[in-house]
C-alpha positions in Angstrom: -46.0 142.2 -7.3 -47.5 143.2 -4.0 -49.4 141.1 -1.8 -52.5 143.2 -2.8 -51.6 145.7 -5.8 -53.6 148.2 -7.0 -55.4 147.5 -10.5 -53.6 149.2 -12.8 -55.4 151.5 -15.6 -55.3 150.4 -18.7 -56.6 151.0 -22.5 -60.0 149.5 -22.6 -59.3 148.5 -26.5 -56.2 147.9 -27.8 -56.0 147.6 -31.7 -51.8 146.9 -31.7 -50.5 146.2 -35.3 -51.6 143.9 -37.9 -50.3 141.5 -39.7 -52.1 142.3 -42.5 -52.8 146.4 -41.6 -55.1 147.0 -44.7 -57.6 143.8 -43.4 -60.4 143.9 -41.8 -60.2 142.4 -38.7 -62.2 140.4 -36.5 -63.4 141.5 -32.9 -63.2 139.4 -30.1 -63.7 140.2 -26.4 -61.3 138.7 -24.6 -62.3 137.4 -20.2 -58.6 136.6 -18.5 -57.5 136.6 -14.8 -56.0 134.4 -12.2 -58.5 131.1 -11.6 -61.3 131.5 -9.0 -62.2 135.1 -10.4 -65.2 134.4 -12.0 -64.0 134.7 -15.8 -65.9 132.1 -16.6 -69.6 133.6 -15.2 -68.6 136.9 -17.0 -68.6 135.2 -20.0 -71.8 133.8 -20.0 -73.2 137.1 -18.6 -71.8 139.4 -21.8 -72.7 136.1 -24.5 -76.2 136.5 -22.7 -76.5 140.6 -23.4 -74.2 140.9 -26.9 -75.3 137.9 -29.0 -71.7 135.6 -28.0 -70.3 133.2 -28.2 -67.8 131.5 -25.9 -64.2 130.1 -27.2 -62.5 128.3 -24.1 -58.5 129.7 -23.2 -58.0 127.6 -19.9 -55.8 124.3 -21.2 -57.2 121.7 -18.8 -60.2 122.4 -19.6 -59.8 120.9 -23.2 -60.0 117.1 -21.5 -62.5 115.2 -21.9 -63.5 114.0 -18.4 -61.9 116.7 -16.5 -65.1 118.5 -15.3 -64.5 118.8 -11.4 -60.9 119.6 -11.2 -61.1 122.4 -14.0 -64.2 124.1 -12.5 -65.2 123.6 -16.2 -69.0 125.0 -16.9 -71.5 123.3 -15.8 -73.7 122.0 -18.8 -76.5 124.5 -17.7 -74.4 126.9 -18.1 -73.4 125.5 -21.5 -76.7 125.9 -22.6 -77.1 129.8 -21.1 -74.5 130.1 -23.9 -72.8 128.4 -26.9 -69.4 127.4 -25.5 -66.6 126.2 -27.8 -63.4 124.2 -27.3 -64.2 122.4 -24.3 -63.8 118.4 -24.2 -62.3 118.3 -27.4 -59.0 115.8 -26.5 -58.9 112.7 -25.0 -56.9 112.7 -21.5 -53.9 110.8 -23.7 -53.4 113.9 -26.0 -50.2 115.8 -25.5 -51.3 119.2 -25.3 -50.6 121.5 -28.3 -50.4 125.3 -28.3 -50.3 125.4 -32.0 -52.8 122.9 -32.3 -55.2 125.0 -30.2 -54.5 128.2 -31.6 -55.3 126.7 -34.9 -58.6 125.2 -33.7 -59.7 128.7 -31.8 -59.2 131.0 -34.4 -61.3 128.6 -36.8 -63.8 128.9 -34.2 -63.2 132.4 -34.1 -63.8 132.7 -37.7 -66.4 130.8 -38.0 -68.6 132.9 -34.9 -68.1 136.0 -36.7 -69.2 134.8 -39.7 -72.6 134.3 -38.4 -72.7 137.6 -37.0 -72.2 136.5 -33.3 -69.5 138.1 -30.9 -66.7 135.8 -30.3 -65.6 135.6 -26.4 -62.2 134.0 -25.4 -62.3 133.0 -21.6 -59.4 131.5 -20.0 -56.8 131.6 -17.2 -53.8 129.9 -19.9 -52.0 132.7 -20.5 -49.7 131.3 -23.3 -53.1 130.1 -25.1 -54.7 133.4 -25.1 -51.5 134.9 -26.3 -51.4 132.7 -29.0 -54.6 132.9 -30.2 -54.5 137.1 -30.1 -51.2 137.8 -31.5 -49.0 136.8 -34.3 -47.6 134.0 -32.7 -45.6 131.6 -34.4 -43.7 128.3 -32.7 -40.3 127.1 -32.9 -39.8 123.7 -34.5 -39.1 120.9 -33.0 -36.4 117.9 -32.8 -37.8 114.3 -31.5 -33.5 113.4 -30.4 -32.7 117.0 -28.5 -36.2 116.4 -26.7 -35.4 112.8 -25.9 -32.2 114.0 -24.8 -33.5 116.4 -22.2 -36.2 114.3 -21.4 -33.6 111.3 -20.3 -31.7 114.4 -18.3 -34.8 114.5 -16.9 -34.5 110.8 -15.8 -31.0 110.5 -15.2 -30.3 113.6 -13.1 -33.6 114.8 -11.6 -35.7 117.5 -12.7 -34.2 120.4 -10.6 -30.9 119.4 -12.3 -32.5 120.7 -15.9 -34.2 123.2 -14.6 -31.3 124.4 -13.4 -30.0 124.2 -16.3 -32.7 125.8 -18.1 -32.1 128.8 -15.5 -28.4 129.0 -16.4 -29.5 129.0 -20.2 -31.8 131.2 -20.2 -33.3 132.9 -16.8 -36.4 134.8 -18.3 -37.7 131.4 -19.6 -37.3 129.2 -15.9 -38.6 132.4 -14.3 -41.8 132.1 -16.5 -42.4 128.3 -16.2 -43.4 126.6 -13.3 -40.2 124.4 -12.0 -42.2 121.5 -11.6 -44.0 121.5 -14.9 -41.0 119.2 -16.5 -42.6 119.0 -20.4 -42.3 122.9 -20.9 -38.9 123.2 -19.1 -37.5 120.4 -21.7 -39.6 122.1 -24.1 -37.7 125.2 -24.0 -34.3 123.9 -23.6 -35.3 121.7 -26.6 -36.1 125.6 -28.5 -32.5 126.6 -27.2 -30.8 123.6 -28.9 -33.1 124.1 -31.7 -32.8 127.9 -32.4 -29.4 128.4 -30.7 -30.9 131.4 -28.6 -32.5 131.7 -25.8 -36.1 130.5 -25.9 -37.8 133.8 -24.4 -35.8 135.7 -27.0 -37.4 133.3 -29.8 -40.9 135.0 -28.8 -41.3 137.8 -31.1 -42.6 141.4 -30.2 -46.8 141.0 -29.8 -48.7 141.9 -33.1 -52.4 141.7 -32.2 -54.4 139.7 -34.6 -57.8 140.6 -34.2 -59.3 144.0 -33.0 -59.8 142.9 -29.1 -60.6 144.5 -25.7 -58.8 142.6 -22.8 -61.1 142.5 -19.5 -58.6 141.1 -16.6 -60.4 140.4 -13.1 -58.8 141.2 -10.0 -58.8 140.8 -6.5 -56.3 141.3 -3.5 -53.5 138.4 -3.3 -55.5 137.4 0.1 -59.5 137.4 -1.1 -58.3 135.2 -3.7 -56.7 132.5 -1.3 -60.0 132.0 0.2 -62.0 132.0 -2.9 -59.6 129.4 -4.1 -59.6 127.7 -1.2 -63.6 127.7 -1.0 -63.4 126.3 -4.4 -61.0 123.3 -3.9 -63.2 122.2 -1.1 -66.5 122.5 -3.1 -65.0 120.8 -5.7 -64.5 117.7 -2.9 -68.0 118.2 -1.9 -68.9 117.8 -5.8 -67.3 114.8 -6.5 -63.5 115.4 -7.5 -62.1 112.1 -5.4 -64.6 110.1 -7.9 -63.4 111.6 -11.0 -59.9 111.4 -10.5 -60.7 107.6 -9.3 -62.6 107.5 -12.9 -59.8 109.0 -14.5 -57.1 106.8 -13.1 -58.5 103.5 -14.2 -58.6 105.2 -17.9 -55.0 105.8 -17.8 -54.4 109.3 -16.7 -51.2 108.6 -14.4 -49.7 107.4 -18.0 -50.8 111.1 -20.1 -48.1 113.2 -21.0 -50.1 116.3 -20.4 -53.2 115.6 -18.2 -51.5 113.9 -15.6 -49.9 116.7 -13.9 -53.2 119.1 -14.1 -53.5 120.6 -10.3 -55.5 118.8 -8.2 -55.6 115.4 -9.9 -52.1 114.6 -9.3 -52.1 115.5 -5.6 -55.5 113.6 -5.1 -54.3 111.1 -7.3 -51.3 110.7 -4.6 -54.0 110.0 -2.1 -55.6 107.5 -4.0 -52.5 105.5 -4.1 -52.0 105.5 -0.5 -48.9 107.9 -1.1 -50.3 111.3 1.1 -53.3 111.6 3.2 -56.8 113.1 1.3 -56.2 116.3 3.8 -52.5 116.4 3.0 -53.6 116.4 -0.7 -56.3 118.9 -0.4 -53.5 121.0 0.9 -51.3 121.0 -1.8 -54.0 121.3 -4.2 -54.9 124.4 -2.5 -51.4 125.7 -2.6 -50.5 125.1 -6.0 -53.5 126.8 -7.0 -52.6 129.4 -5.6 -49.1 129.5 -6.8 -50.6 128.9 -10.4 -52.9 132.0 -9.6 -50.0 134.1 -8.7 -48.2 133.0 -12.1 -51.4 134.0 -13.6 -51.6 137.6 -12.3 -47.8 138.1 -13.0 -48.1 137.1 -16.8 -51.9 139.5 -17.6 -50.3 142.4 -15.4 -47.4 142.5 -18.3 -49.7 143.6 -20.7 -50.8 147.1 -21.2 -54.1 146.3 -23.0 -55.7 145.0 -20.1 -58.4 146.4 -18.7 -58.5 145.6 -14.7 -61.9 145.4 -13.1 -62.4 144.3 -9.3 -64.0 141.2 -8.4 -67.1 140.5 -7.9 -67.8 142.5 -11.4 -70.3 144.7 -11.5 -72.3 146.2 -14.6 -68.7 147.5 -15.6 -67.5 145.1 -18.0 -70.9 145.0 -20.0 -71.0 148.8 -20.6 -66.7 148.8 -21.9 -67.7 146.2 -23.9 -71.1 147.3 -25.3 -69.4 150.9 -26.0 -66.3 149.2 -27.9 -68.4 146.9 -30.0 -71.4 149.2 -30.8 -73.8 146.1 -29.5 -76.1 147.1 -26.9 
């Protein structure tokens, strides 16, 4: 992907296959883009003007106590509009795709039964996948992960991900090399399956009558946004909540500990890197998580690209696909 591509054009709708092709399906309007696009303010903006409701995609942002860091919505903005799936585990939960798919598309269910337009907003790309298409998840094996995990251990993480990259190169392209739970995860699905894990993903089958709105902005706009953010986020009080966070365990989570941001200003707090040096690398993995972002939303041909900041745009494609004006 270029430094600044050009938004591609894209179906506005996108009804795929079903399942279940003679049932009714649900609509949902679906918000994804890198972070620091503004997904989040869209939301509100179309719950606001087409009686919605929000569902949460972004997988930090299920914590409890991670407010700051996850540029989760303010509860003001809560209020604007009834929100869904935020704060729902504790910081010690390993997070659970199928867990959360589970628990959206209840919520799903449940906002269309009362005649309200469910909204799924997130930057998780593997979350929104799973809650829109027929997704369905290799089993698991607690000795083959313990296994990989002690690999882990014993011979370093770049070892296994190596070997992950040997194994199966579509999988270590998609998962970020220092994210060691989903690299052991996947080789875990290769011992499990006997096949490559990227192969174990079957062909999309969309599960609910959607539109996909993905927000855009050039490679270099969205450095600075993100950058802005990261140091507002400072100014907000992210040293404190990480601080807060720490003395309830976080450096022990499976999961939450290695959220962006909180483990490079948890560094800091143990004396380990300078606060600047940490701001820095928070900064810079955000925007190597935003450029993972873009890459996996650009894949799929049922987005609908609109540049950032987002004008009256996204209101009328939605309003004209679900008849709600």
């Amino acid at each position: 992907m270029s430094s600044q591509p050009r938004p591609p054009h894209v179906l506005a709708t996108a009804s795929g296959r079903s399942a279940e092709p003679d049932a009714p399906r649900t609509r949902v309007a679906v918000i994804v883009g890198p972070t620091a696009t503004g997904k989040s303010g869209l939301a509100i903006q179309l719950a606001e003007a087409l009686n919605g409701e929000i569902v949460n995609a972004d997988a930090m942002a299920l914590y409890r106590g991670m407010d700051i860091g996850t540029a989760k919505p303010s509860r003001q903005q809560q209020h604007a509009a009834p929100h869904h799936l935020l704060d729902i585990w504790p910081i010690q939960h390993e997070a659970s795709v199928a867990e959360y798919q589970s628990r959206a598309r209840t919520q799903i269910t449940d906002i269309a039964a009362r005649g309200r337009l469910p909204i799924l907003v997130g930057g998780s790309g593997l979350y929104v996948d799973a809650v829109l298409t027929d997704l369905r998840f290799p089993g698991t094996d607690p000795r083959i992960r313990a296994h990989w995990m002690q690999q882990v251990a014993e011979r370093g993480l770049p070892a296994v991900a190596a070997e992950l990259a040997r194994r199966d190169p579509a999988a270590a392209t998609a998962i970020d090399p220092s994210n060691a739970r989903r690299i052991v995860r996947a080789l875990e699905v290769i011992d499990v399956t006997g096949g490559p894990f990227a192969a174990r993903l079957p062909p999309p089958v969309a599960y609910y009558d959607e539109i996909r709105i993905g927000l855009w902005c050039p490679t270099a706009e969205r450095g600075e946004r993100i950058r802005a953010r990261v140091h507002a986020m400072i100014a907000d009080g992210f040293v404190a909540e990480v601080s807060s966070l720490l003395e309830q365990g976080l450096a022990e989570t499976p999961t939450a500990s290695r959220a962006v941001g909180y483990a490079q200003i948890a560094d800091a707090l143990r004396g380990q890197v300078t606060m600047a040096d940490a701001i820095e690398r928070t900064i810079t993995a955000t925007q190597a998580i935003a450029r993972r972002q873009a890459a996996w939303f650009r894949r799929n041909d049922r987005v609908h690209w609109l540049p950032v900041p987002v004008t009256d745009a996204a209101l009328t494609l939605v309003s004209d696909w679900s008849g709600v004006r």
